[in-house]
N, C-alpha and C positions, 0 to 999 in steps of 0.2 A: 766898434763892436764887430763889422764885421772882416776889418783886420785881426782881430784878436781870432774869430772862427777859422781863418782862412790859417794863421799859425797853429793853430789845435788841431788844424785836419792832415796839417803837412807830417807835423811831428807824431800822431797819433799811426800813421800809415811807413813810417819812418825807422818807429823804433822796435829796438830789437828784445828790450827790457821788460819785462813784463808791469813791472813797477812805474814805470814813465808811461809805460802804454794803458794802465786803467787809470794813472793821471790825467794825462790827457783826453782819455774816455768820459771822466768828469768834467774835466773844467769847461767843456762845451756848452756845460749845464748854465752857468755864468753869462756870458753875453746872450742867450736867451732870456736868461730871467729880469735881464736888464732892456732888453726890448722886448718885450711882453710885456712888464712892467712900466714903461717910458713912453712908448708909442703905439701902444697898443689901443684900439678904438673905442673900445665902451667900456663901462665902469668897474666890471667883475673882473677887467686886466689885471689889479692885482691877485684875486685870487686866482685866477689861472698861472698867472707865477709861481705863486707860492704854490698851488699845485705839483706843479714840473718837477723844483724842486724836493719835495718832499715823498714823491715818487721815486725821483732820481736815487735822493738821499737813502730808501729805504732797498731798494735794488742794489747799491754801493757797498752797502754791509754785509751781503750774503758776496758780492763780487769781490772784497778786501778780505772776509773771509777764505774763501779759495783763493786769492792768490798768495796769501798768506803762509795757507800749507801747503800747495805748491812748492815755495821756496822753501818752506823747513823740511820738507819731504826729501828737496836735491839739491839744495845747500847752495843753488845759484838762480837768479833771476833771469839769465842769459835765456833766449826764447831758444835759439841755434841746440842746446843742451836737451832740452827735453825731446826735440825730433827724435834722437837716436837712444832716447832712455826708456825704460821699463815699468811700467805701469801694474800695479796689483791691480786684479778687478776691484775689489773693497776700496781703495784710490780712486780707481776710474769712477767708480759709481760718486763717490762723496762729491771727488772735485767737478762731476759733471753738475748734478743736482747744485751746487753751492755756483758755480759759473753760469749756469742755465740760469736762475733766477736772478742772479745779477744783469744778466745782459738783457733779458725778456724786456725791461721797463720800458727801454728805447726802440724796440721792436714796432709796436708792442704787441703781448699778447691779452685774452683773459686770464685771471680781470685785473692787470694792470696796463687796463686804457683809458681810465677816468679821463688821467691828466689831459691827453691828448687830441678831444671834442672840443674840452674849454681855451686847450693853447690856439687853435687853428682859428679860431672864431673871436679871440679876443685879439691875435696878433694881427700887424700891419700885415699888408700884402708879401712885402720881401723879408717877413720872419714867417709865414705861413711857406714860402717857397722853399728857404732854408730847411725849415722842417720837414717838410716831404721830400727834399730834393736828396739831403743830405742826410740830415739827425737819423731819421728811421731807420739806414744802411747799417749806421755803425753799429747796434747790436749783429747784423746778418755777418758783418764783416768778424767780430771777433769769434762769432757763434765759427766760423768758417776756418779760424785761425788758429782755435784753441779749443774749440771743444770738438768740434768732428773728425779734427783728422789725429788729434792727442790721443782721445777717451773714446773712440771708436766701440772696444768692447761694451762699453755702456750704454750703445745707441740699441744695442737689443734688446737689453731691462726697459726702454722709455721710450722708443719710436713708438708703440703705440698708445701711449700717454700720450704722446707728443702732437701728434695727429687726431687723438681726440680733442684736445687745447686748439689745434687749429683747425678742427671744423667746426666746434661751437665759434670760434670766434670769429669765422667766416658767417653760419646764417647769423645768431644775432647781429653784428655790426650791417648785414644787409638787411636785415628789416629795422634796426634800427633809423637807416637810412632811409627807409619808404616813410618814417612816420615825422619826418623832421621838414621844417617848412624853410630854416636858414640854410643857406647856399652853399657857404662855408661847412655847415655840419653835414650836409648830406658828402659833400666830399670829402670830410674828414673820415667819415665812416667807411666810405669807399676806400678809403687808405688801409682804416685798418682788416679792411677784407682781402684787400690786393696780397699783404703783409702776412696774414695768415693763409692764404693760400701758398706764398711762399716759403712759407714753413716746408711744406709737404713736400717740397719738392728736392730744399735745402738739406731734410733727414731720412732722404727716402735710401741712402745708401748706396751711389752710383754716381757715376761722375753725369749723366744723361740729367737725371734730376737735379744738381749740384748746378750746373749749365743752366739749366731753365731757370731755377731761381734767379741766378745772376741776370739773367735777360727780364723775368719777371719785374727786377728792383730797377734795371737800367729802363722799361719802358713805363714802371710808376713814376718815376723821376722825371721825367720828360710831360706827361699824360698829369699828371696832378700840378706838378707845378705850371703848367699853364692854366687848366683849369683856376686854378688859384688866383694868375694874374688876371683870367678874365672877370672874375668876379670882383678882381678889386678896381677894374676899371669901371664896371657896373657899379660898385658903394661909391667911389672917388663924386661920380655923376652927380647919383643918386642920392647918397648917404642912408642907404636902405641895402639888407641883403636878404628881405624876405620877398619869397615867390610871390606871394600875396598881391605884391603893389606892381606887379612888371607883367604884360604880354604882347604879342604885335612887336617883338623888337626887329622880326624879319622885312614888316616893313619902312622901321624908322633906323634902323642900322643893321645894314643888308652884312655889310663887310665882319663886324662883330660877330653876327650870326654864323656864317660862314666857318671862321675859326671855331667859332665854338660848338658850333653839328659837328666839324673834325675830330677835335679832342674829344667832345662825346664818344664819339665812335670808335674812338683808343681807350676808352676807359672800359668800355663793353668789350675790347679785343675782339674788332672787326677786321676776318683776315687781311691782310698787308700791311697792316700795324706792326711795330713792336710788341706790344703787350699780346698780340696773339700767338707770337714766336716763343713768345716765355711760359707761355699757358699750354700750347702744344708738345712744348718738349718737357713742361713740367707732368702733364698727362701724359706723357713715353714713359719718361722712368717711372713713374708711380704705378704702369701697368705692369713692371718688374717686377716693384715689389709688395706694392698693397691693392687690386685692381678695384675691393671695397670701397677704401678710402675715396679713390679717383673717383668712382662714379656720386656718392656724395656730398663730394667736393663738386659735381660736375652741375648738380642739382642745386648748391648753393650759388654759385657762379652763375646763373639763370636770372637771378635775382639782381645782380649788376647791369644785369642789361634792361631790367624793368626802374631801376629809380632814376639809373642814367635818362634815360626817355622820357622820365617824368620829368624830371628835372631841365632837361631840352625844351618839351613841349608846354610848359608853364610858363617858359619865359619867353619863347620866341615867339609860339604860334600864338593862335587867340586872339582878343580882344585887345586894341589897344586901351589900357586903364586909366585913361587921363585925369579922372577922379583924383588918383596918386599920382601923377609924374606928366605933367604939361609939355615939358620941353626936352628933348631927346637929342642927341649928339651921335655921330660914328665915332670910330676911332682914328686919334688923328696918328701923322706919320709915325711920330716916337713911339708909340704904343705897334703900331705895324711892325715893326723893325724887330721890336722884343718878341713877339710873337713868330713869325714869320720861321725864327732859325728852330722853334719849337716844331714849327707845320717837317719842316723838313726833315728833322731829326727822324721823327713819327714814319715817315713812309719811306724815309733811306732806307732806317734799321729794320724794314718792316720786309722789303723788299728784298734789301740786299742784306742779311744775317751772316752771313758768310764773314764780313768784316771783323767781327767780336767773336766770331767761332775761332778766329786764326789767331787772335789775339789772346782767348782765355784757353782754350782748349790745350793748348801746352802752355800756359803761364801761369794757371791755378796748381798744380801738382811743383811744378818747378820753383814756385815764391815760396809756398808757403810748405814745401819739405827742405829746400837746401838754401834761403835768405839766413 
């Protein structure tokens, strides 16, 4: 399976076709629904597949419909072709609106995030990392590839549609997060808040914003997916992922602890983080062009640093609960190892941004106007 993902991310980033490329945009849906469904931990694994899918499935139809008329509109699938071609607004608006909600599902936004509480909670540890590491990009990536620099004209009629979709979907998923007791969900929700705040940053219309996002989605990707693995060495232990039954871990797994006050503290985008560098520069461009929006946004984002801390402080500090959980472990080597190149990623990219500035700042305009 997860050779099969590893081929749908090469080919999906590959091609030039618009046809292959929302194939491939599907078929990722597949070896999820087969590890979700396979090895997934408690018993609503299957509905949470069949969730994914039928989300996915329902998103696919507004995205084949746009790309549909796409091609009937200029008579070729060639991506290269539509760079230098001509757009009606009456076009730009359809094919935005009909591409926008195809892609949204995998984003996601409101209210197509059902699927995504029940996939993260029901999947193993390393379909939960795939998921936040990887899945949630590809809508940003085609949203990036085909609709913002295509249908431009149309980002005036719906940036602030757009931006009202991602700041509800930024406070609810963060209070949703405060009221959730599983470990898995409270991060899941943090996901979809990180997600919606990169919205804003993604449509704010400037390459400033455009940057941040990218950096916002490279430091969830780093930031959640450890979190993820640290949680599932805490179930692997355990076999429990509710707060309920754990505290005192700082004194029976010092090392644990440690990594995970870290990653805490990238998730809240404490500066020299990654995630602070994505949020700062996504707060530049957005005082370009909506300075409303940002403060808002800036008021919901407030809220990641309160369930983060709960969520710390429930489990490490405290009481140890031996009632629930007698005998306690650190983490051993192998588990160090996987961790470890996450600690680092976190305060390279945090420190040193200049890396990924060099890297996208001329190579988003230059892929994806003359590839």
């Amino acid at each position: 399976m997860l050779g099969l993902i590893l081929f749908t991310l090469f080919n999906l980033f590959l091609m030039v076709d618009i046809f292959f490329m929302f194939f491939f945009f599907e078929l990722i849906v597949i070896p999820l629904f087969f590890i979700i469904g396979i090895w997934g931990s408690r018993k609503r694994k299957i509905l949470a597949s069949y969730l994914l899918f039928i989300y996915t499935l329902f998103g696919s139809i507004f995205g084949l419909l746009g790309f549909l008329f796409l091609f009937s509109a200029k008579g070729t699938a060639v991506f290269i072709y539509y760079i230098n071609s001509f757009f009606l607004d009456s076009e730009q608006i359809l094919l935005f609106v009909l591409l926008f909600i195809g892609f949204s599902v995998k984003v996601p936004i409101i209210p197509m995030h059902t699927w995504l509480p029940e996939a993260h909670v029901e999947a193993p540890t390393f379909g939960s990392v795939i998921l936040a590491g990887i899945v949630l990009k590809l809508g940003f990536y085609l949203y990036l590839r085909l609709v913002v620099f295509l249908f431009y004209n149309a980002l005036y009629y719906f940036c602030s549609f757009i931006f009202l979709i991602a700041l509800i979907g930024l406070y609810f998923s963060s209070f949703a997060a405060l009221s959730q007791i599983d470990m898995k969900k409270i991060v899941a929700y943090s996901s979809i808040a990180h997600m919606n705040f990169s919205l804003v940053g993604l449509f704010s219309m400037n390459i400033i914003g455009i940057l941040g996002s990218f950096f916002m989605l490279f430091g969830h990707a780093i930031v959640s997916s450890a979190l993820f693995i640290c949680i599932g060495i805490l179930y692997d232990r355990y076999k429990t992922r509710s707060i309920l039954y754990f505290g005192g871990l700082v004194l029976l797994m010092p090392v644990f602890s440690v990594f995970f006050f870290v990653f805490i503290l990238g998730n809240f985008s404490l500066p020299g983080t990654v995630n602070f560098v994505g949020e700062f520069i996504i707060f530049l461009g957005g005082f370009l062009f909506n300075n409303l929006v940002i403060f808002f946004s800036l008021i919901g984002l407030l809220c990641t640093l309160i369930y983060s801390l709960f969520l710390y402080t429930r489990i490490v500090n405290g009481k140890i609960k031996v009632t629930f959980i007698r005998y306690y472990s650190d983490i051993v080597r192998r588990e160090f190892y996987i961790l470890f190149p996450f600690l680092c990623l976190l305060f390279y990219m945090g420190l040193f941004p200049n890396f990924l500035f060099d890297l996208n700042f001329s190579s988003i305009f230059f892929y994806f106007y003359y590839m």
